[in-house]
C-alpha positions in Angstrom: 79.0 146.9 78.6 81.8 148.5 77.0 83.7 145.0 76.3 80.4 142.9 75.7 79.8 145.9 73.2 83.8 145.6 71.5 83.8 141.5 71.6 80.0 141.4 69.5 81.5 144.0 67.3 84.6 142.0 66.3 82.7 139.2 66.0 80.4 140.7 63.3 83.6 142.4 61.8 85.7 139.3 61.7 82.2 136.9 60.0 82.4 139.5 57.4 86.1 140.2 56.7 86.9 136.3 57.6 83.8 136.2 54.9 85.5 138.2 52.6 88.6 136.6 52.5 87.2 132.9 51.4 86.0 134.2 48.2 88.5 133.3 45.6 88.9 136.5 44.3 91.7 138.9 45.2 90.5 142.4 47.4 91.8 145.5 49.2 90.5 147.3 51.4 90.5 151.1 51.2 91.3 152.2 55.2 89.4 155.0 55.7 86.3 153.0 55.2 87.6 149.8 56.5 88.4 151.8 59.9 85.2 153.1 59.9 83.0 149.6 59.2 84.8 148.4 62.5 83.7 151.7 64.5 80.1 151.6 63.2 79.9 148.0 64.4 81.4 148.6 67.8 79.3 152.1 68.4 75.7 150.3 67.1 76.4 147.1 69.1 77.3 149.1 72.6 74.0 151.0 71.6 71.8 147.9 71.1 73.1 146.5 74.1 72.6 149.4 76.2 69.0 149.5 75.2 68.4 145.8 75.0 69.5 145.8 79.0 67.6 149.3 79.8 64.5 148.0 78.3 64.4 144.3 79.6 62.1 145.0 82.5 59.4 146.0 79.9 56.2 143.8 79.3 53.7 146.8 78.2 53.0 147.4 74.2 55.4 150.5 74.8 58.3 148.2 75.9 57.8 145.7 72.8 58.5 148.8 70.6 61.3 149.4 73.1 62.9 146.6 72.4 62.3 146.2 68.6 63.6 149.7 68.5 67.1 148.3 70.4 67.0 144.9 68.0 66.9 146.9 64.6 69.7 149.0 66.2 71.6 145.7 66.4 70.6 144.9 63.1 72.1 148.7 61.6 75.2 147.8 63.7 75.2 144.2 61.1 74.0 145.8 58.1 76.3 148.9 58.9 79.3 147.3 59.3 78.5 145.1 56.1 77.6 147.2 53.9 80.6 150.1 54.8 82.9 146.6 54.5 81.6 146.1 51.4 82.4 149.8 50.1 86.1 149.8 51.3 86.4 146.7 49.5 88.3 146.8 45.9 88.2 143.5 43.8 90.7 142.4 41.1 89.6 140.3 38.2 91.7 136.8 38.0 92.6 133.9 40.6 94.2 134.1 43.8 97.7 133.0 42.7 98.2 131.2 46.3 95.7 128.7 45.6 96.7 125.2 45.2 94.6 123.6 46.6 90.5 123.6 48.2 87.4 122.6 47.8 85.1 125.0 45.2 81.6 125.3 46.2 78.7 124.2 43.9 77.1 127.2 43.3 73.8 125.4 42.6 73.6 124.8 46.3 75.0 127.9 47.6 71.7 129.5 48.2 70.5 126.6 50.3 73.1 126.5 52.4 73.5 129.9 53.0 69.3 129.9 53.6 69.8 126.7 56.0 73.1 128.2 57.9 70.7 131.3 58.3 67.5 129.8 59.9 69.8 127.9 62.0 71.9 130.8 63.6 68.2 132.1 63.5 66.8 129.4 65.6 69.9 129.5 67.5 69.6 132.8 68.7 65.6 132.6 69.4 66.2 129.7 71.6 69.1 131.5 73.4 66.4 134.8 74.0 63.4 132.2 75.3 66.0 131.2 78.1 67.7 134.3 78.9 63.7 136.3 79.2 63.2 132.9 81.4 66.1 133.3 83.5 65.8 137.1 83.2 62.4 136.7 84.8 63.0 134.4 87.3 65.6 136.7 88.6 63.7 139.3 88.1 60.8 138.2 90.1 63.4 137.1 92.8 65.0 140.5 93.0 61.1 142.1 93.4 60.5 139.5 96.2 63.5 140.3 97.4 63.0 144.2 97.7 59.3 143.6 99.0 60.6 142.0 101.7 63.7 143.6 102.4 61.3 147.3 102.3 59.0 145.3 105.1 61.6 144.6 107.0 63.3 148.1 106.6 59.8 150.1 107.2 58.4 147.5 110.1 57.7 149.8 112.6 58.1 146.9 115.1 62.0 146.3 116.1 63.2 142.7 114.4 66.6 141.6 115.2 67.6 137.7 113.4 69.7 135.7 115.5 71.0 132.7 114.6 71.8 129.5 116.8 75.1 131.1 118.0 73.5 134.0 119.1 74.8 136.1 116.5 73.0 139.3 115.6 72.6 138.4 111.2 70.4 141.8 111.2 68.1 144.1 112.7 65.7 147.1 111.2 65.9 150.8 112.1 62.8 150.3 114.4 65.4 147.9 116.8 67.6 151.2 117.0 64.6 153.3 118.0 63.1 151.0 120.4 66.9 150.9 122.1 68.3 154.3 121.3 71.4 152.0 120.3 72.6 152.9 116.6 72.1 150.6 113.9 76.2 149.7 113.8 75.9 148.2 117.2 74.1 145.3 116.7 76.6 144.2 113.5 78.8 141.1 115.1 77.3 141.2 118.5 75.4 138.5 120.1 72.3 138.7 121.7 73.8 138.2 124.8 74.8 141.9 124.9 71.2 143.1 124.9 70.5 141.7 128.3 71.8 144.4 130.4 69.5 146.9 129.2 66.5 144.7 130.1 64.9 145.6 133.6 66.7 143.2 136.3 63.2 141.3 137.2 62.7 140.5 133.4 66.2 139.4 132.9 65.9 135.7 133.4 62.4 135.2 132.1 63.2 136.9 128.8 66.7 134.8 128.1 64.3 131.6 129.2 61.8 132.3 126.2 64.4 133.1 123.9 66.0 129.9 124.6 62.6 128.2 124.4 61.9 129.5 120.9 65.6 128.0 119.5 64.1 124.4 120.3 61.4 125.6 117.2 58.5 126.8 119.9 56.9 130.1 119.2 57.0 131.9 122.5 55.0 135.5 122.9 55.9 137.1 126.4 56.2 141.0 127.3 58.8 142.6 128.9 60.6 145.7 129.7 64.0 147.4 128.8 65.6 150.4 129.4 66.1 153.1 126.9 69.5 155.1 126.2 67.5 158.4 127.8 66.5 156.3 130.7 63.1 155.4 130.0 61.5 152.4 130.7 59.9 150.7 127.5 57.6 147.8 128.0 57.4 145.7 124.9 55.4 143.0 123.2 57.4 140.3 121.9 57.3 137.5 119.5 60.3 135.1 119.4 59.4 133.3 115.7 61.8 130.7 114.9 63.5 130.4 111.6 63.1 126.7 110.0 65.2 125.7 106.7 64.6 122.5 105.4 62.9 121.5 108.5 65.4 122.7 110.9 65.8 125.4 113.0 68.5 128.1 112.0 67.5 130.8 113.8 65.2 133.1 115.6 64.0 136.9 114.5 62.7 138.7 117.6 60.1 140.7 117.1 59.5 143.7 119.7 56.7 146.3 119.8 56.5 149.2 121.6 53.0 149.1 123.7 54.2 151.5 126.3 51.1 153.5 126.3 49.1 150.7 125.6 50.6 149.8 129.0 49.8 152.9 130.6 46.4 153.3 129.5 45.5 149.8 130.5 47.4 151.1 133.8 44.4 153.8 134.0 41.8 152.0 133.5 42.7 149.3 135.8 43.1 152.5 138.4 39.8 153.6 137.6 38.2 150.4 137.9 39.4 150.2 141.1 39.2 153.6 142.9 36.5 156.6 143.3 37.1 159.0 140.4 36.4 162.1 143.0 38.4 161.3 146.0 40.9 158.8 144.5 40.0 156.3 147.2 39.6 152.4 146.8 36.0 151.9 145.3 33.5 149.0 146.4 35.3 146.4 144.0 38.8 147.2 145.4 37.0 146.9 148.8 35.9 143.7 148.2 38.9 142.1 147.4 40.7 143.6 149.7 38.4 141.9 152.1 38.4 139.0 150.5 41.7 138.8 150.8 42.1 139.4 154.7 39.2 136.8 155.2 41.0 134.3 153.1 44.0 135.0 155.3 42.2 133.6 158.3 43.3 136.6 160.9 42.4 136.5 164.4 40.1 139.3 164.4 39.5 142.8 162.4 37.2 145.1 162.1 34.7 146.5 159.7 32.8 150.1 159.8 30.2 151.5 157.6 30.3 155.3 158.1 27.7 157.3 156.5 28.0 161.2 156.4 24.9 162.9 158.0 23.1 166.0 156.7 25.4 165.5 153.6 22.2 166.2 151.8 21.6 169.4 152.7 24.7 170.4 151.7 24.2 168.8 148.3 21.1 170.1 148.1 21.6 173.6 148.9 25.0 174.4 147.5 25.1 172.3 144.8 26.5 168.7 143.4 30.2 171.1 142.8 30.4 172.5 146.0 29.0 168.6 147.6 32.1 166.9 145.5 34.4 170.0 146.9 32.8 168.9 150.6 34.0 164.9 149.8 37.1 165.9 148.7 38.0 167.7 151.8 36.2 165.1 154.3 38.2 162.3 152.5 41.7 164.1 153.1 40.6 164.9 156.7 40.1 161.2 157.0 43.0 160.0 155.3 45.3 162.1 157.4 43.7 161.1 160.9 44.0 157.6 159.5 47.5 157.5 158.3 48.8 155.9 162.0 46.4 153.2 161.4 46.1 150.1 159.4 43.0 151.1 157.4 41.8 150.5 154.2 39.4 153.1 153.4 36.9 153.1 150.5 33.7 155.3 149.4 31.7 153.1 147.8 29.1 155.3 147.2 27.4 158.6 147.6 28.3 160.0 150.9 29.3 156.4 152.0 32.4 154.8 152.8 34.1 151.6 154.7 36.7 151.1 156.4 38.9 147.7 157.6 40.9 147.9 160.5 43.3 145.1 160.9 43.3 145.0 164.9 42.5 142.8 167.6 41.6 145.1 170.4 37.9 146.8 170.6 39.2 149.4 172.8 41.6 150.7 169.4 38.7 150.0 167.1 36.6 152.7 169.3 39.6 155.0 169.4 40.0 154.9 165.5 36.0 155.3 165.3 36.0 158.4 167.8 38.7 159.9 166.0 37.5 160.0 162.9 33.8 160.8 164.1 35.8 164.5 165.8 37.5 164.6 162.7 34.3 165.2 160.3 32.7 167.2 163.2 34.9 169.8 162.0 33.2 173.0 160.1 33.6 172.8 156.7 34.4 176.6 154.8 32.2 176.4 151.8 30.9 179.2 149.5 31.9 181.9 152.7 29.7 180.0 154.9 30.9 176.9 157.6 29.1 173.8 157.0 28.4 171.3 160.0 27.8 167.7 159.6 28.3 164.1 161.3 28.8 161.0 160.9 27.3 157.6 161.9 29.4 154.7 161.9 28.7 151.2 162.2 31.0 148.4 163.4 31.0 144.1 162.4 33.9 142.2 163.6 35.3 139.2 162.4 34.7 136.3 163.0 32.8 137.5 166.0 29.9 138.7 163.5 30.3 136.9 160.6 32.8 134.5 158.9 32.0 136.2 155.1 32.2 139.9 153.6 28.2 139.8 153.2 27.8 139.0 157.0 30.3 141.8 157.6 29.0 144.5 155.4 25.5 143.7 156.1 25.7 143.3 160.5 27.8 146.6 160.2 25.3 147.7 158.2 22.7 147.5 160.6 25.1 148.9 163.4 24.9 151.9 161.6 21.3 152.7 160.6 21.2 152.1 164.6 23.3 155.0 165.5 21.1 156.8 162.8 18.1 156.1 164.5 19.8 156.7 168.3 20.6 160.3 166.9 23.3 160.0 164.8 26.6 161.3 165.3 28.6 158.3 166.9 29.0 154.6 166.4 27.6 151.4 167.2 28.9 147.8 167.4 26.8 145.4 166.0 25.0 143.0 168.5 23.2 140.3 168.4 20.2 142.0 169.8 20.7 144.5 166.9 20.1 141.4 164.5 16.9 140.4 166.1 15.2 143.4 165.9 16.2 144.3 162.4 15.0 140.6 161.6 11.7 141.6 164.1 11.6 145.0 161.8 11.7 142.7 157.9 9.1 141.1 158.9 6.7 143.6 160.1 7.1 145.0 156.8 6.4 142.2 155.1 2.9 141.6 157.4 2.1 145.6 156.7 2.1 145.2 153.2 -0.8 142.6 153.6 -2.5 144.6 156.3 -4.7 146.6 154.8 -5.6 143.7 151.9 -6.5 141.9 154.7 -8.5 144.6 156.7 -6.2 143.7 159.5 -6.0 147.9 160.4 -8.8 149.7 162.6 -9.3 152.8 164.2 -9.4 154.2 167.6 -11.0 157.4 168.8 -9.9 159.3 171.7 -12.4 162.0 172.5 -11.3 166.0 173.0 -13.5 167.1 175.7 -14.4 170.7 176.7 -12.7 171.3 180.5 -15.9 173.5 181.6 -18.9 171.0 181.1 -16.7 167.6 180.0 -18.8 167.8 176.8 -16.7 166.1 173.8 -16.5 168.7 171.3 -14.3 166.1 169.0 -12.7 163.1 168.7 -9.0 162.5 167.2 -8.6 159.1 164.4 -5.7 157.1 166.1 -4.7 153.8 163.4 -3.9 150.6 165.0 -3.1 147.1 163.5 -4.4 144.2 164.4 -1.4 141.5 163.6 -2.5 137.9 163.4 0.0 137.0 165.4 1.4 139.5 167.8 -2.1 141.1 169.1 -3.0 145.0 168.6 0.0 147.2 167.9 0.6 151.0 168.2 1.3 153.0 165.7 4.8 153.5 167.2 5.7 150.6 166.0 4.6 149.8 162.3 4.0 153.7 161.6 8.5 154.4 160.7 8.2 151.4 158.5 5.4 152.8 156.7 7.8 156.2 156.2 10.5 154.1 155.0 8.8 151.5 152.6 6.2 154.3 151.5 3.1 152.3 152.9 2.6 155.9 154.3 0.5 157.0 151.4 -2.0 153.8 150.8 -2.2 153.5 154.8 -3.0 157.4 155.4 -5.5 157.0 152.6 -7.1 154.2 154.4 -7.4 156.1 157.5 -8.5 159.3 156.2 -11.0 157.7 154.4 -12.2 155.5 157.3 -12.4 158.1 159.8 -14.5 161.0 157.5 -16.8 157.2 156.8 -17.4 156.5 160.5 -18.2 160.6 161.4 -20.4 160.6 159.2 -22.3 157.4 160.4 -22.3 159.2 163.6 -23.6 162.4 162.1 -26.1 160.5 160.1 -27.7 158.3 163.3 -28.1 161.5 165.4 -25.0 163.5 166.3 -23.5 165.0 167.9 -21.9 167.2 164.8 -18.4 167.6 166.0 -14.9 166.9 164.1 -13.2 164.4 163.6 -8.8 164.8 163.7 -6.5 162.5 161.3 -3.1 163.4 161.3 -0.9 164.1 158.2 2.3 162.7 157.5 5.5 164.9 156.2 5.3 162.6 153.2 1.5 162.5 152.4 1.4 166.5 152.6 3.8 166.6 150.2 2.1 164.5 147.9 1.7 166.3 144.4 -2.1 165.2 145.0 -3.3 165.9 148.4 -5.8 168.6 147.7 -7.8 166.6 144.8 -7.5 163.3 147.2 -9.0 165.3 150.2 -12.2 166.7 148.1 -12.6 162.9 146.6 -12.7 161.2 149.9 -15.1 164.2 151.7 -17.5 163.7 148.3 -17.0 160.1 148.5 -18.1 160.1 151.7 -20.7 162.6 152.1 -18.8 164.3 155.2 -18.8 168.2 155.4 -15.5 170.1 155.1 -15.4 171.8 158.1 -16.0 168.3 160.3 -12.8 167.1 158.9 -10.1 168.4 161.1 -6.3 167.4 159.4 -3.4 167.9 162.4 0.3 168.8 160.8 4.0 169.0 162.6 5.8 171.9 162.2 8.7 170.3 160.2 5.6 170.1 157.4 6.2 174.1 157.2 9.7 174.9 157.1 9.3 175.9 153.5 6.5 178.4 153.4 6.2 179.0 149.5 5.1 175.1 149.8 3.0 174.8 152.6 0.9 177.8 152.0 -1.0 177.5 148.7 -1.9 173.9 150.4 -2.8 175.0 153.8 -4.6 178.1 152.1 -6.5 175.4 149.5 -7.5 173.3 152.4 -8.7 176.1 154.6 -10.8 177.7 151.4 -12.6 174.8 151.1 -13.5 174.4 154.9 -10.8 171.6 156.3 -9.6 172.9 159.4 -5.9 172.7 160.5 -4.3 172.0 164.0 -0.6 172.3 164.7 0.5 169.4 166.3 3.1 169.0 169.0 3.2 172.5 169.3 6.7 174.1 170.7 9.2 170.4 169.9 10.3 171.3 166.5 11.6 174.2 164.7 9.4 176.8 166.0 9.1 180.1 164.4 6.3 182.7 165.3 6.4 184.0 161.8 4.4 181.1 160.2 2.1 181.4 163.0 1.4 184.9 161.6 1.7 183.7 158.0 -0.7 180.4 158.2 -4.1 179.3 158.0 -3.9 177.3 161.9 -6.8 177.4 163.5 -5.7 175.4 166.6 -2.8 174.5 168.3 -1.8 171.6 170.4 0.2 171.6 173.2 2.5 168.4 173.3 2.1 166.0 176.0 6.1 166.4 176.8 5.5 170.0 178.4 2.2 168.7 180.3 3.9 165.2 181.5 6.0 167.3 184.2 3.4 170.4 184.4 2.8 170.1 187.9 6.1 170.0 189.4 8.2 171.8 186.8 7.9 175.4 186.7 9.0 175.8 183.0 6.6 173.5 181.3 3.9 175.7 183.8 5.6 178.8 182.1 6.0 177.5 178.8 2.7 176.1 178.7 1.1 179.3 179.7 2.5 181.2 177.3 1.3 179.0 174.4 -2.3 179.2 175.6 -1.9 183.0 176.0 -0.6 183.1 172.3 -2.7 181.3 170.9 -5.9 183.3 172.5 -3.7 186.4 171.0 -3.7 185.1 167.8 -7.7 184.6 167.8 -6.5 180.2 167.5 -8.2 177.3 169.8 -6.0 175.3 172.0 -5.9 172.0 173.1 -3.8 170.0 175.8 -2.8 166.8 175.0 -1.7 163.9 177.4 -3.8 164.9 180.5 -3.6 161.9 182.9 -4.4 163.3 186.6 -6.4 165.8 188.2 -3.7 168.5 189.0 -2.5 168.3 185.4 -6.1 169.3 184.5 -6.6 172.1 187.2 -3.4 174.1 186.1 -4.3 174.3 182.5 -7.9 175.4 183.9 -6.3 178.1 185.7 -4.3 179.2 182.4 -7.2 179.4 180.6 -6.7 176.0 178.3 -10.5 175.0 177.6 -9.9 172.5 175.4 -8.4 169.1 176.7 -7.4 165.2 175.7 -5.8 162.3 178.0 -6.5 159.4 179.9 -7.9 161.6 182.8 -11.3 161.5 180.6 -10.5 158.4 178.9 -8.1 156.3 176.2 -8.9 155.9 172.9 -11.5 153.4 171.9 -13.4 151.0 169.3 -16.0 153.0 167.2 -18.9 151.0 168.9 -17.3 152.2 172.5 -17.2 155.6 171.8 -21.1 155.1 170.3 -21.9 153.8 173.9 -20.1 155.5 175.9 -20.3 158.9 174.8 -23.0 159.4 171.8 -26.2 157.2 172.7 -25.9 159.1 176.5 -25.6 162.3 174.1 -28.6 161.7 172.0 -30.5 160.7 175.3 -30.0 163.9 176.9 -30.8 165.8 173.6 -33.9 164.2 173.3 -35.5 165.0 176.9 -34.3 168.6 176.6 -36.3 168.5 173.3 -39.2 167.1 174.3 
């Protein structure tokens, strides 16, 4: 600046003294003013300078002024320097006495040639600014680009490292150095070779393949994992982007992101997507892949169980879904441990549900690992200062014995277990062929139920109650039987569990108590004789939220009285008082008597006896089957009867098949009798026949 500033100043001061000294006149300077021309020149040209460079950036209506501001400066430093010149200078009057020779200058023209020497230099110099403010731009638009990306690649917060085809590191960003926790110095004059020991052995080869890839001018995108200075593993997310000049590759920038916890969140949710968020155990999909897997593996044999967890329930239930997770959580170590010796893959795939797959050949260890694990759970459980009890039932499949696919499997293990359920629970049950058929045997009777009673394929049988003293029939009890188009009559034994489990229950026991208060009533109508008629209740139908209303509309409907309606319940029905009383006490109000069936085989308890509306109870046929030989059914039954006269209730004797059976109970007391001594149950138009039309006979000769 300084020497730009001294070389424009002496060329102004040497046009003006050069000037000066052409005119043909003789001149002296005075110094004092000569010296200072020269220093205003040099001081007003560094100025203009300075200001003409400070201000070149400038394209607002503040900057124009700017730079008029540093142009009239330049300007002062010519006029300055002139016009100071001019004041040193001293003329004397008469010719220069050197002169010999020269050419004079028409004055006449003086004025145009100074004028055309003026615009010219002016010209000049405009042209000379238009290119410098071109070039000035152009480099200044360079040097912005330049800082724009130089600040991207400074601030990236992804690592970038340019390599060119020697594998020479030409650069990298601070990110690189954080990613690493290798300073930014390291990476000057080192190749790209040196970076391969602090990726992860396994990635090693891989990586240096896509690099290599991506000099050939392919784009490569690949993850992989290094190891930190602190010892952490990083995985990253990289981009190998080659560099192309003139349509050839140069180079390559690497481009590395971070994404370790992108990595370990994806970890999670793969985790969670595979296992049971309370136990931590492989869920149903991880299950199903595993056994996918082994199936696809074509072993010899292996096994799989479907263990269900009874009475988990009640725990549930009664402690609470905190204290039931608490309950799985301990159950599922329990397991885990007595498993650990085993080749298991264990999964709870639901609820209080879980399967296992045993990779083993021999049944004999497939019933060891079931047994231990059923006396595993058998095991009291300490919850909420209390010990809990449950079982479990556990079904067996084998491969390929009983199925070549996981659905066969899962499903004939399946039906292994509901077996063991319905044996009693608490064991296990390899599935069998036999199993198959009667589950097949069990589908279809539910399908024919659900048409039964749109068809009017169910009817009614009636087994009298007789009195022991007179064999009068003081009642009759409604038994349902189906008439299936195909297999003959069947017993309720056998379509009445299916009803429970599909809910039929409530549409059949609707039918029947409606059919059987229709029939009484055609008997009471055509002449008597006006006794009861017993339908029994299901658990399911007395819990209905609707029982009471749909008892009244079916006596209305058809025109039976109350009191000839006589509805028989289990003592399971009662276990919860605070229910069964306000319907028992509705019932009895409105003149529906109640029997206790199978007196003495479930949970008995005296109190409800005391508490209840029963105005009969029924002895089961169990304690009357072995009556004459055993002496505790003779005691037992005695002591009902005795009980029950205590307690002001009838009592009747179910199941009486012979003579002897008969003259015990008549010793005890027990009035009141049914069986196949006096006769099975029968048709509608039977018991008419047998039993009523003799009835009316009788009543009309003692009449007349």
């Amino acid at each position: 600046m300084l020497l730009a500033g001294v070389l424009l100043a002496a060329g102004i001061s040497a046009m003006h003294y050069i000037g000066m000294a052409a005119m043909q006149i003789d001149i002296s300077y005075r110094p004092l003013y000569f010296s200072l021309s020269i220093l205003i020149a040099i001081v007003a040209s560094i100025a203009a300078l300075w200001l003409s460079f400070y201000f070149r950036k400038g394209t607002g209506s503040r900057k124009v002024w700017e730079k008029l501001g540093s142009g009239l400066i330049m300007g002062a430093a010519i006029v300055g320097m002139h016009y100071t010149g001019m004041v040193a200078a001293e003329f004397h009057m008469g010719v220069k006495s050197t002169l010999t020779t020269g050419m004079i200058l028409d004055q006449r023209f003086l004025a145009y040639f100074i004028t055309g020497g003026t615009l010219l230099t002016l010209g000049l110099s405009l042209f000379g600014i238009f290119i410098s403010n071109r070039l000035t731009r152009k480099d200044f638009e360079l040097l912005e680009n330049e800082k724009w990306y130089r600040s991207l690649f400074e601030n990236n917060q992804d690592g970038i490292l340019t390599v060119d085809l020697d594998y020479r590191i030409k650069g990298s960003n601070p990110a690189v150095s954080r990613l690493t926790g290798l300073p930014r110095d390291w990476f000057q004059h080192q190749t790209v070779d040196k970076l391969y020991p602090i990726i992860v052995m396994e990635e090693q080869e891989r990586t240096k393949n896509f690099f290599i890839s991506s000099l050939g001018g392919e784009l490569q995108r690949y993850e992989t994992v290094i190891i930190h200075q602190n010892g952490d593993k990083v995985n990253l997310s990289v981009i190998n982007v080659p560099v192309i000049l003139e349509g050839k590759v140069v180079g390559n920038n690497i481009i590395a992101r971070d994404i370790t916890s992108e990595k370990l969140a994806m970890d999670r949710i793969e985790y969670q997507a595979y296992h049971d968020e309370l136990t931590g155990m492989p869920n149903r999909r991880m299950f199903n892949e595993v056994l996918a897997q082994k199936i696809a593996s074509q072993p010899k044999q292996f096994a799989v169980m479907v263990m269900d967890i009874d009475r988990f329930k009640m725990i549930n239930d009664s402690l609470g879904h905190t204290y039931g997770d608490l309950f799985l959580q301990e159950m599922s170590e329990r397991i885990r441990t007595c498993i650990s010796d085993f080749q298991v893959t264990l999964a709870r795939i639901g609820g209080d549900e879980f399967t296992l797959l045993y990779e083993n050949e021999s049944t004999e260890e497939i019933s060891e690992l079931a047994e231990r694990i059923i006396q595993v759970i058998a095991l009291p459980y300490r919850l909420k200062e209390n010990d809990f009890y449950v079982t479990a039932s556990i079904g067996i499949a084998l491969y390929p014995l009983d199925g070549e696919n996981a659905v066969q499997l899962l499903k004939h293990a399946d039906t292994a277990m509901y077996e063991v359920k319905k044996n009693g629970k608490n064991g296990f049950q390899f599935y069998s062929q036999e199993l198959n058929n009667h589950l097949q045997e069990k589908i279809e009777l539910e399908n024919d139920l659900r048409k039964a009673i749109p068809q009017n394929e169910l009817f009614l049988y009636y087994q009298p109650q007789i009195r022991a003293g007179d064999s009068q029939m003081i009642g009759v009890e409604a038994l349902v039987r189906w008439g299936h188009p195909t297999k003959g009559t069947l017993s309720p034994g056998l379509f009445i569990p299916i009803a429970e489990e599909t809910g039929l229950i409530y549409e059949m026991g609707t039918w029947v108590l409606r059919e059987a208060c229709r029939q009484m009533k055609e008997w009471h109508s055509a002449g008597g004789p006006l006794i009861p008629v017993s339908v029994n209740l299901s658990s399911q139908q007395f819990h209905q939220s609707n029982l009471i209303e749909q008892i009244k509309a079916i006596l209305e409907e058809t025109r039976l009285e109350p009191q000839y309606l006589e509805l028989e319940i289990t003592e399971s029905m009662m276990m919860d008082p605070t229910i069964s009383s306000p319907i028992l006490n509705q019932l009895t109000e409105y003149g529906v008597r109640i029997s206790l069936d199978d007196f003495g085989t479930g949970y008995s308890s005296l109190s409800y006896l005391k508490l209840l509306p029963i105005h009969k109870l029924k002895i089961d046929r169990s304690f009357i089957r072995d009556i004459t030989e055993n002496e505790n059914d003779k005691a037992i039954v005695s002591t009902i009867i005795s009980m029950a006269q205590f307690l002001n209730m009838d009592v009747i004797a179910e199941g009486i098949e012979t003579k002897e059976q008969l003259e015990i109970l008549m010793e005890n007391d027990c009035k009141k009798i049914q069986g196949y001594y006096f006769s099975r149950p029968l048709p509608a138009d039977e018991v008419e026949n047998v039993f009523f039309a003799p009835m009316r006979i009788v009543g009309e000769k003692v009449r007349n």
